[in-house]
C-alpha positions in Angstrom: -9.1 31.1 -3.1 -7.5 29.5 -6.4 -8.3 25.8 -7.2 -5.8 23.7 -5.4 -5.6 19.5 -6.2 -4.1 16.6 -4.3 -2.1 13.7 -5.5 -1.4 11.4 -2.9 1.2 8.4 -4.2 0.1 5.1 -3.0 1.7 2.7 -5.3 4.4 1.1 -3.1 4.3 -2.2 -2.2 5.3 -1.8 1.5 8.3 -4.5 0.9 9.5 -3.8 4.5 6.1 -4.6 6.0 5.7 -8.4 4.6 4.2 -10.4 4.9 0.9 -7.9 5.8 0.9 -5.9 3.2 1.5 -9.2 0.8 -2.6 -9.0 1.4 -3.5 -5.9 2.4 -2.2 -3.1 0.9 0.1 -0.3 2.9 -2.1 2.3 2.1 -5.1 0.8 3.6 -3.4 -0.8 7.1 -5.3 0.6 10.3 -3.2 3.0 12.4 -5.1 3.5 15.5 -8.1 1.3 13.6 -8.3 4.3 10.8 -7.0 3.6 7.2 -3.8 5.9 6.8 -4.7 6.7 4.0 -7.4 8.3 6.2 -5.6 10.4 7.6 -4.1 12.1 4.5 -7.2 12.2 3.4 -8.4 14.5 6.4 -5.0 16.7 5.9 -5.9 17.4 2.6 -9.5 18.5 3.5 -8.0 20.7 6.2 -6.3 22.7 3.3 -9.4 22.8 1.2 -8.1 19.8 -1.2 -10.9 17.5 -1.6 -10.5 16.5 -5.4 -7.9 14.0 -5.3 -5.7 11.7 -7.5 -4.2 8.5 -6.3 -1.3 6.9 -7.8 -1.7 3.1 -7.7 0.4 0.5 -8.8 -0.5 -3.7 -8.7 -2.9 -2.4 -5.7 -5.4 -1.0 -7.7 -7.8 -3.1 -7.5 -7.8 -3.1 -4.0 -7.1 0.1 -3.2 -10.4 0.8 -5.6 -12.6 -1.6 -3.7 -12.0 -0.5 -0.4 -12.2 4.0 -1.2 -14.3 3.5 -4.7 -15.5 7.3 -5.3 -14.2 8.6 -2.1 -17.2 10.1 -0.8 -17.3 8.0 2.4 -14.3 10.0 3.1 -15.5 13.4 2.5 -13.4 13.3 -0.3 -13.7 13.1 -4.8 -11.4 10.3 -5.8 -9.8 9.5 -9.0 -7.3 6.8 -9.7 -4.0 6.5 -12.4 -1.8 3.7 -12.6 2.0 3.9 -12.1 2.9 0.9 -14.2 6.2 0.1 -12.9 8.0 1.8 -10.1 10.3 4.4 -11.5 10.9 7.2 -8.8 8.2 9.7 -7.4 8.8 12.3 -10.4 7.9 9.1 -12.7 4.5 8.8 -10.5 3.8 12.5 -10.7 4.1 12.0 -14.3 0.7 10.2 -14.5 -1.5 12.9 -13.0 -1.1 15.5 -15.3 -4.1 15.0 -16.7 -5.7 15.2 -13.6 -4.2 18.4 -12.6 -4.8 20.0 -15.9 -2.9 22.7 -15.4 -4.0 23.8 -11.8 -2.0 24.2 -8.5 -1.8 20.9 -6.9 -0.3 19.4 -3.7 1.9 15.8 -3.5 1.2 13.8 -0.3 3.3 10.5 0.4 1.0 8.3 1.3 2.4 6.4 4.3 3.5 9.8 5.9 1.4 10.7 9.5 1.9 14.3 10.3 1.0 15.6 13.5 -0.8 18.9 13.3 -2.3 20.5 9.7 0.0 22.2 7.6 -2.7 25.3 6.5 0.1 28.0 7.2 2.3 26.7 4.4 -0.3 26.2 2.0 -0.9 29.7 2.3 1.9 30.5 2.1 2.7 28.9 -1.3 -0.9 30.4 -2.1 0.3 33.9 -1.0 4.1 33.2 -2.4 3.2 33.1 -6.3 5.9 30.1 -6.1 6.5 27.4 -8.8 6.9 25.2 -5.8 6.9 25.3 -2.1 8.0 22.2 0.2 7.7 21.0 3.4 10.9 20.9 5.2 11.8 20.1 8.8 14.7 20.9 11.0 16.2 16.9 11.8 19.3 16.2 13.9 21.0 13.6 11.5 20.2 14.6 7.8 22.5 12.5 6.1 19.3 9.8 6.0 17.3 12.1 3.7 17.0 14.5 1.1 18.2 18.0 2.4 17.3 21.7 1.3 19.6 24.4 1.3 18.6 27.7 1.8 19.1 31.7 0.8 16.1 33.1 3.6 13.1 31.0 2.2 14.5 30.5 -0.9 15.6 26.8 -2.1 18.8 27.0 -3.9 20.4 23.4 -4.0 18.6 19.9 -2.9 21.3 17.0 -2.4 20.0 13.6 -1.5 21.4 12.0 1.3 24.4 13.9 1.8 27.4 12.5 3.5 28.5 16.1 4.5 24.8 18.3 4.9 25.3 22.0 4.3 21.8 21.8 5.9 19.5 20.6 8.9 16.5 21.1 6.3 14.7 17.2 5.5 12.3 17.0 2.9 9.1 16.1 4.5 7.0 14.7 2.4 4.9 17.0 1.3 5.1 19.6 -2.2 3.0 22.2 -3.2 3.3 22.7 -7.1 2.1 25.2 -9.8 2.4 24.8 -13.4 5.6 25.2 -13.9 6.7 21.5 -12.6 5.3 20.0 -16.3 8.0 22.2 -18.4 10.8 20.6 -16.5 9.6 16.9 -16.3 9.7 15.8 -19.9 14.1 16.8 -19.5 14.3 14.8 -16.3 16.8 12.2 -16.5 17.0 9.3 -14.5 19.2 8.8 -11.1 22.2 7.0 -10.1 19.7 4.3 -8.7 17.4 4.2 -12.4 14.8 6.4 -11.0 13.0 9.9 -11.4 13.6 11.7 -8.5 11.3 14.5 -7.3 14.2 15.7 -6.0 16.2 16.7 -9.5 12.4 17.7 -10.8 12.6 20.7 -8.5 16.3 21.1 -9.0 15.4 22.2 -12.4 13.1 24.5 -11.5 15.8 26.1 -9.3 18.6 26.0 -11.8 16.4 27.7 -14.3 15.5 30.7 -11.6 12.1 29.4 -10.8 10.8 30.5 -7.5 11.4 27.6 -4.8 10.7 27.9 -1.1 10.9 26.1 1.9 8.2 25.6 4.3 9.4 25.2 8.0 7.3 22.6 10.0 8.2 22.1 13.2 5.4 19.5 14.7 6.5 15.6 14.5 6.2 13.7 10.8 6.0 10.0 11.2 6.7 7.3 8.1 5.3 4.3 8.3 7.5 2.3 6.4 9.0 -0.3 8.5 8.0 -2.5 12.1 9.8 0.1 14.3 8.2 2.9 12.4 4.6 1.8 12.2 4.6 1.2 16.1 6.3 4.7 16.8 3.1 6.3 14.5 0.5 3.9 16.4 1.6 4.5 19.6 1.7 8.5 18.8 -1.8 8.2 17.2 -3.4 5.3 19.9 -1.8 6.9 23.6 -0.6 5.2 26.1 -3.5 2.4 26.6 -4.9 0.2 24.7 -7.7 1.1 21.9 -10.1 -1.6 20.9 -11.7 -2.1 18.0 -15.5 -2.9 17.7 -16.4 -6.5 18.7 -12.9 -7.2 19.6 -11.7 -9.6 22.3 -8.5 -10.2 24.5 -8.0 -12.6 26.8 -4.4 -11.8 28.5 -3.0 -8.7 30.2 -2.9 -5.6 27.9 -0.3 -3.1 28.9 0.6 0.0 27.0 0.4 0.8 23.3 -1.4 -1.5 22.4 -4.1 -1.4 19.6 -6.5 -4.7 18.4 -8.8 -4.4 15.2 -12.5 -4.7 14.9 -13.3 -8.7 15.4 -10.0 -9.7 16.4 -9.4 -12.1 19.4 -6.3 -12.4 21.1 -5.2 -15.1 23.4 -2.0 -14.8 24.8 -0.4 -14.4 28.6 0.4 -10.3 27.7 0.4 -8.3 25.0 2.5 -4.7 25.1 3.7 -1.9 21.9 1.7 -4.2 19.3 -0.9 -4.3 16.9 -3.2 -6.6 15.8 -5.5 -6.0 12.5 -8.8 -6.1 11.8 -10.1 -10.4 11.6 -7.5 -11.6 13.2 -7.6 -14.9 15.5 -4.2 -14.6 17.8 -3.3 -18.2 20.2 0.0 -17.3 21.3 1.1 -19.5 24.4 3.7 -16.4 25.3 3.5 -13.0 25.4 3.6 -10.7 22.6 5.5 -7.6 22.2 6.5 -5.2 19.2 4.9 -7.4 16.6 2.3 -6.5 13.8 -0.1 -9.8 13.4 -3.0 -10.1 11.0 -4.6 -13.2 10.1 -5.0 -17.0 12.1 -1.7 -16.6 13.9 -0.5 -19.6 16.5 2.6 -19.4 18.8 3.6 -21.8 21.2 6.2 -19.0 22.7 6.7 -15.2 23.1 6.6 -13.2 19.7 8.7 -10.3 20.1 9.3 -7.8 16.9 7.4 -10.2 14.5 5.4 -9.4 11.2 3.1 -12.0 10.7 0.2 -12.7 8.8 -1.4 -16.2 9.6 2.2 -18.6 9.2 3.7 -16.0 7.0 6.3 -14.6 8.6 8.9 -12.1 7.9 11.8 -13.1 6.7 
């Protein structure tokens, strides 16, 4: 079996998570009290990719401190630094000397996926492909980028279409040869100043590279926001609660609910939350759909709240 890297891009700042990820980084916030970053991670290995890049950006140092080498994870880790953020093409950019010229797959790093994908990496192992990518039938794909198809064959990619000639999303997830460095140096940048992977593999199309399309049809979760972390934990957690080592609760717990090692939580009920690792919750209310890290106090309900200690989300 040919070599096969991983780059996983974990530079973003999680904007739409703040204040949390103000402290911790997004890449390293427990889902279901395992790093999500963890879980790619374990994707990766199920593929056979266990030499891995991660592109950083201002999280660096603590993205470094908490994985170092990787080997706690079963996994070889090496770390390049997206200075600015520029579009996911712009990231790639960064790893070519870590790739050096071998087959290599691109992971988002807040993306939760279901089941393993081994059946399309060999398939873009078997295909002789410049590039192979994840796509998944979605009912409205005017939110996303969208293949279009000839059999398996990727012939156009429009972002965000308002009139899709496609159900095909990108998913999050590439498999590259070779081939993608020839066309990155010509990329130009986006309506929205950025280097889209999207146009990188629209060259590769428009100059009769090979380009499929890998069907998955299990459930892809992002992370990104309050409504979407909870969808992924509750997926990941069940229905009941799952507590973390040495953590407390004094209230009623009902369903989806997940508390981090050493947390205490004092509230009258807590439902469809999470609550990280450290924290100290008093809430005189109930919570519900919130995300809370840090010495939070309440002297009412929370209900869809980020908070982290008095932070809260604006």
């Amino acid at each position: 079996m040919p070599i096969m890297k991983g780059v996983i891009l974990a530079a973003g700042k999680g904007s739409r998570l703040f204040p949390v990820t103000h402290h911790v980084p997004k890449p390293l916030l427990p889902l279901a009290n395992k790093l999500t970053l963890e879980y790619a991670f374990n994707r990766l290995k199920e593929i056979g990719v266990t030499d891995i890049c991660l592109v950083v950006g201002e999280n660096e140092p603590a993205m470094r401190e908490a994985l170092g080498d990787g080997s706690a994870h079963g996994v070889q880790l090496s770390y390049v630094r997206q200075p600015e953020p520029k579009g996911l093409a712009h990231a790639v950019g960064f790893t070519q000397e870590f790739v050096a010229g071998e087959d290599f797959v691109l992971y988002l790093g807040d993306a939760i996926y279901s089941h393993d994908f081994k059946n399309l990496a060999s398939q873009f192992r078997e295909s002789g492909a410049a590039n192979l990518n994840m796509v998944k039938p979605v009912e409205d794909p005017r939110r996303f980028g969208v293949a279009v198809v000839e059999g398996d064959r990727i012939v156009e990619l429009v972002e965000k279409p308002a009139q899709p000639k496609s159900n095909l999303a990108m998913a999050g997830l590439y498999f590259f040869g070779p081939q993608i460095w020839e066309v990155l140096p010509g990329l130009q940048p986006s309506a929205r100043g950025e280097y889209e992977i999207t146009d990188a593999i629209q060259l590769l199309v428009n100059r009769g590279d090979k380009v499929l399309a890998g069907i998955y049809e299990e459930q892809w979760f992002d992370t990104g926001t309050l409504d979407s972390f909870l969808d992924t934990s509750r997926f990941l957690a069940g229905q009941g609660q799952l507590m973390g080592t040495g953590a407390t609760l004094n209230g009623t717990a009902h369903d989806h609910v997940v508390i981090g090692d050493r947390a205490t939580v004092t509230c009258t009920e807590i439902e469809d939350s999470v609550v990280m690792p450290g924290a100290v919750v008093n809430v005189a209310g109930a919570i519900r759909h919130s995300i809370l890290a840090g010495n939070v106090t309440a002297d009412g309900d929370l209900d869809g709240e980020i908070r982290y200690g008095d932070q809260r989300r604006e």
